[in-house]
C-alpha positions in Angstrom: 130.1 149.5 133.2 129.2 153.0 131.6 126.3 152.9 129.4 128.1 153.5 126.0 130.5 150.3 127.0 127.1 148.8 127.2 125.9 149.4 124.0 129.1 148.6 122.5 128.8 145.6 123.9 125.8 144.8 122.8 126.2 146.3 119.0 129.2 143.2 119.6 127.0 140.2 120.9 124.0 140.6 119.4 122.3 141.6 115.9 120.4 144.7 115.6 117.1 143.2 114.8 116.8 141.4 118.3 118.1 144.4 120.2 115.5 146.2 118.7 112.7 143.8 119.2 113.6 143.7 123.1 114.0 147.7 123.1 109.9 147.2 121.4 108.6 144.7 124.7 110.3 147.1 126.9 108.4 150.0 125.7 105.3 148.3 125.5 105.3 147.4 129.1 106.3 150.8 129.8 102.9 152.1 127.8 101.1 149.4 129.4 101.9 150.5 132.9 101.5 154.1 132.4 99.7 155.5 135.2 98.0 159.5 136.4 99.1 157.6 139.9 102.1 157.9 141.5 105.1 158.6 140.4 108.6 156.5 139.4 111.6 157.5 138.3 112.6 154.3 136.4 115.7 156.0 135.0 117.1 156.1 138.5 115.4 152.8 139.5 117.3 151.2 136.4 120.5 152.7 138.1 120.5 151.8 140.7 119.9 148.4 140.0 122.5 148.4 137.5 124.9 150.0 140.4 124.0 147.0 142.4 124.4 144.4 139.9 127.6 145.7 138.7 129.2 145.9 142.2 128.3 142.4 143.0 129.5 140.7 139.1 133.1 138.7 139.4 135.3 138.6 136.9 135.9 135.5 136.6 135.2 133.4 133.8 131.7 133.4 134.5 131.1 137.1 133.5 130.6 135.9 130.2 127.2 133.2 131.4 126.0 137.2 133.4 126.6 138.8 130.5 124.8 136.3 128.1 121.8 136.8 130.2 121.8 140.3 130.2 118.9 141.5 127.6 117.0 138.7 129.8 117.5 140.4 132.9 117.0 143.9 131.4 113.6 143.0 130.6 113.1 141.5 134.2 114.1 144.0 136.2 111.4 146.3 134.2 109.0 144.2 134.6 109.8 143.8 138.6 109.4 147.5 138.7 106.6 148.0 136.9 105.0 145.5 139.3 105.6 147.3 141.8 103.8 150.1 140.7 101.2 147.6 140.3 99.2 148.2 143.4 99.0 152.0 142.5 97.4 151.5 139.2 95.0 149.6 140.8 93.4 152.1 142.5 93.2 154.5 139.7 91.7 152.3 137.1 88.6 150.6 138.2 88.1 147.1 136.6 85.5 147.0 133.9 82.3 145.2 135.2 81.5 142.0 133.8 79.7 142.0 130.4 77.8 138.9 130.7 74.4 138.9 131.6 73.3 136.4 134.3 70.3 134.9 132.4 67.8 132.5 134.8 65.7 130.6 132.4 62.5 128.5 133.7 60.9 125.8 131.0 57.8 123.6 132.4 58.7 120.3 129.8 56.3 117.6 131.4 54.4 119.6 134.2 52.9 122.5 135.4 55.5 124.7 136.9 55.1 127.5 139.6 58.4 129.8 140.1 58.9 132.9 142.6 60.8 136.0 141.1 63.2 137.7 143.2 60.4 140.1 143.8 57.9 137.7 145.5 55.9 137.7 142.2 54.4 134.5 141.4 54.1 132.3 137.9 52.2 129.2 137.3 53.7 127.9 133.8 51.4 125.9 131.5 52.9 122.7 130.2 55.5 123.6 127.0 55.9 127.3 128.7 59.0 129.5 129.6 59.9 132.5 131.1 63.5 134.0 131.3 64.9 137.1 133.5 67.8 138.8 134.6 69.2 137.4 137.7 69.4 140.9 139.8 65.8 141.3 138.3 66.2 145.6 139.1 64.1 146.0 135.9 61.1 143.8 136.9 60.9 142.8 133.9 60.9 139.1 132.1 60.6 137.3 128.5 57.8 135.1 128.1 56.4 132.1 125.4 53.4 129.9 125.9 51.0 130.4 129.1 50.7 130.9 132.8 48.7 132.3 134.9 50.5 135.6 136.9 50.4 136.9 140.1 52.1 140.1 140.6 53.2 141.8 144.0 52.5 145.4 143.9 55.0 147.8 143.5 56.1 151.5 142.5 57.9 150.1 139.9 56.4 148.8 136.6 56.2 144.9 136.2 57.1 144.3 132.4 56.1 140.9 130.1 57.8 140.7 126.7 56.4 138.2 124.3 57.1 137.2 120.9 54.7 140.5 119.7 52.7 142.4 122.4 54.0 143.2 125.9 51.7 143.5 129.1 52.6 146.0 132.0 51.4 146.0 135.0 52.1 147.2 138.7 50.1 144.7 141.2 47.7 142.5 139.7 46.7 138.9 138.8 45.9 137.6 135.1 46.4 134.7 132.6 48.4 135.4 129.7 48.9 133.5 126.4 51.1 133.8 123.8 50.8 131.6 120.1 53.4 130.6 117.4 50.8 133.2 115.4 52.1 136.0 117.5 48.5 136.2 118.9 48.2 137.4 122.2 45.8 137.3 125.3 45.6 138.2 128.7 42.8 137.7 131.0 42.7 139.8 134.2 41.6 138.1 137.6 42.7 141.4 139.7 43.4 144.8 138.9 44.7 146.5 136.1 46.5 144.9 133.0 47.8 147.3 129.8 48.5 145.6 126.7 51.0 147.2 124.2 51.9 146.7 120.6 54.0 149.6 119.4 52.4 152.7 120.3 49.2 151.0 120.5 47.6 150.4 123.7 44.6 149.1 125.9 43.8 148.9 129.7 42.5 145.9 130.6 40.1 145.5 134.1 39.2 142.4 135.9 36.7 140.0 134.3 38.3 141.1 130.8 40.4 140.0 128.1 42.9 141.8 126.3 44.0 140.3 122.7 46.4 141.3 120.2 45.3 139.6 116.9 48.9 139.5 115.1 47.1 139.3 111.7 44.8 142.4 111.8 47.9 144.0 113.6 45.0 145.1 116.0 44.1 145.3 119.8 40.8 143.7 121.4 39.2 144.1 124.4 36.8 141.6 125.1 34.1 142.0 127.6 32.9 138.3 127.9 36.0 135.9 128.2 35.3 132.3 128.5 36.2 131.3 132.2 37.5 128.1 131.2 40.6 130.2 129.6 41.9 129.6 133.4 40.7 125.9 134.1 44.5 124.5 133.0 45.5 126.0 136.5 42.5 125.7 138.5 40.9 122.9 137.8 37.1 124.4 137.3 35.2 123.6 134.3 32.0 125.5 133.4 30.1 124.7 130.6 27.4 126.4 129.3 26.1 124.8 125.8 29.6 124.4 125.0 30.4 122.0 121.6 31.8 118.4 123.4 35.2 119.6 121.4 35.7 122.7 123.0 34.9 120.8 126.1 37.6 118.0 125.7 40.1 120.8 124.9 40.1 122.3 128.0 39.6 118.4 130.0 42.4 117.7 127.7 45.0 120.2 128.7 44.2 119.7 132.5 44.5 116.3 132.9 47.0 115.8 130.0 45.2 113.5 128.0 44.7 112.7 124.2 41.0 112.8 123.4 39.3 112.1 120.5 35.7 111.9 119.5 35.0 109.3 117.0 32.2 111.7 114.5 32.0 115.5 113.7 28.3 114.8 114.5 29.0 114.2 118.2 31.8 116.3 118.5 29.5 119.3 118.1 27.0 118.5 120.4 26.5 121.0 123.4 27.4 120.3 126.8 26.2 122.1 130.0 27.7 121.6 133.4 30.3 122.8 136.3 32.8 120.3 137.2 35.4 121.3 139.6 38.1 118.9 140.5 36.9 115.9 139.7 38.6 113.0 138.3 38.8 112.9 134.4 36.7 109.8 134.6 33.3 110.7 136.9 33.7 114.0 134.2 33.5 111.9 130.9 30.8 109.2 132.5 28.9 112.7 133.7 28.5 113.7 130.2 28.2 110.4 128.4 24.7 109.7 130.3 23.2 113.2 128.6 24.8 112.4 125.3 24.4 108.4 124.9 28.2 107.7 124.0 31.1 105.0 125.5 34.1 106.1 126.8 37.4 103.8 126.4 40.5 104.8 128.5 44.0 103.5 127.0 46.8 104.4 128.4 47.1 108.0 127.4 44.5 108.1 125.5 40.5 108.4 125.6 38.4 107.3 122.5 35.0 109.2 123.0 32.4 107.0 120.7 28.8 107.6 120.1 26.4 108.2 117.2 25.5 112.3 118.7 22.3 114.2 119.8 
């Protein structure tokens, strides 16, 4: 069939509007497909597929079923050859990488949690704490809320804590860090070097110190004499020296996950002096009760703490 029998045929069959919709598809494959690779001559592809098609048609009464399939297999055979060029266009356009980030979240609900990072760098989570990172972990660097206690494997590249204000960076060292709902901030080193950023603002920090951001001065601290008991939620040691009973059953509290309460203001402020390292909550509380003369009532998750003070 010559091509202008063709259209004739088709300006007979069919409307306008529908020949022009499937001319449309067949030109958007063709953009679709286009290709810097190699070449096809689709013109002589379409020829000689039509050569074939037309060679191998009967006239019998069935033409008219081929021929009522026809826009159909027009758009087919395009299609076949533009899959064919398929493999080509492969290798010329490389496949966009994959926009999501894989995102490794770590929450200690109930417990203390410990976690290694892909690095070997170590965290010990504080009950209520989290810590989020990207899965490859190339940018050593992690999102933090709440405390734990850090140890960090040295390296050349920088080791980088975001919290909900400040950020602490690091290479290879060990500290404590503690973030608020205030947007306060502190870190206390155990091993090397700490710095402590807000901004352009910032402040090394050495072992035996404490850095602090104080979110409502909008200021950086350095604090030379950190209480030790800032790390007895992960190690267990208490040391007391003329501490107030309530700053006392703060840090007892935390550790041993308790509730407790003392029963005046009077004897909540009495001062307290002892190393307890540890021990059971128990021999602790009965320890201090026989310097400060009060009773101690354990019920179920809770300790009442009830005396008349020193």
């Amino acid at each position: 069939m010559e091509a202008r029998d063709l259209e004739k045929y088709h300006h007979l069959h069919y409307k306008k509007a529908d020949i022009s919709a499937e001319d449309d598809d067949i030109s958007l494959i063709y953009k679709l497909t286009a290709t810097d690779g190699p070449s096809c001559d689709v013109d002589k592809a379409w020829d000689t597929f039509t050569a074939k098609l037309s060679t191998t048609k009967s006239t019998s009464e069935e033409n008219t079923k081929v021929f009522s399939l026809w826009p159909v297999v027009r758009v087919a055979a395009i299609i076949l050859i533009t899959i064919g060029l398929g493999f080509s266009v492969w290798q010329f356009v490389e496949s966009p990488k994959d926009p999501i980030a894989h995102i490794i979240s770590v929450e200690a609900i109930d417990n203390t949690e410990s976690i290694t990072l892909p690095d070997g760098s170590r965290i010990w989570l504080s009950k209520g704490s989290k810590v989020s990172y990207d899965q490859n972990f190339e940018n050593r660097s992690i999102d933090f809320l709440g405390e734990g206690y850090f140890d960090i494997v040295k390296s050349e590249n920088q080791f980088l804590i975001n919290t909900n204000s400040a950020n602490v960076r690091v290479l290879g060292t060990a500290f404590n860090l503690k973030t608020s709902k205030t947007a306060d901030v502190s870190v206390y080193v155990t091993r090397g070097l700490v710095a402590l950023e807000m901004g352009n603002a910032k402040i090394k920090v050495s072992a035996g110190k404490e850095g602090l951001y104080q979110d409502h001065k909008k200021k950086l601290v350095l604090n030379h004499h950190p209480d030790v008991n800032d790390l007895s939620w992960k190690t267990g040691k208490f040391v007391f020296e003329g501490t107030a009973l309530q700053d006392a059953v703060s840090y007892l509290s935390k550790y041993y996950d308790k509730d407790i309460k003392i029963s005046s203001e009077v004897l909540s402020q009495c001062k307290v002096t002892g190393t307890f390292e540890n021990q059971a909550l128990g021999e602790i509380l009965n320890n201090l009760s026989y310097v400060l003369d009060f009773s101690v009532t354990f019920s179920e998750n809770n300790v009442l703490l009830e005396g008349k003070g020193c």
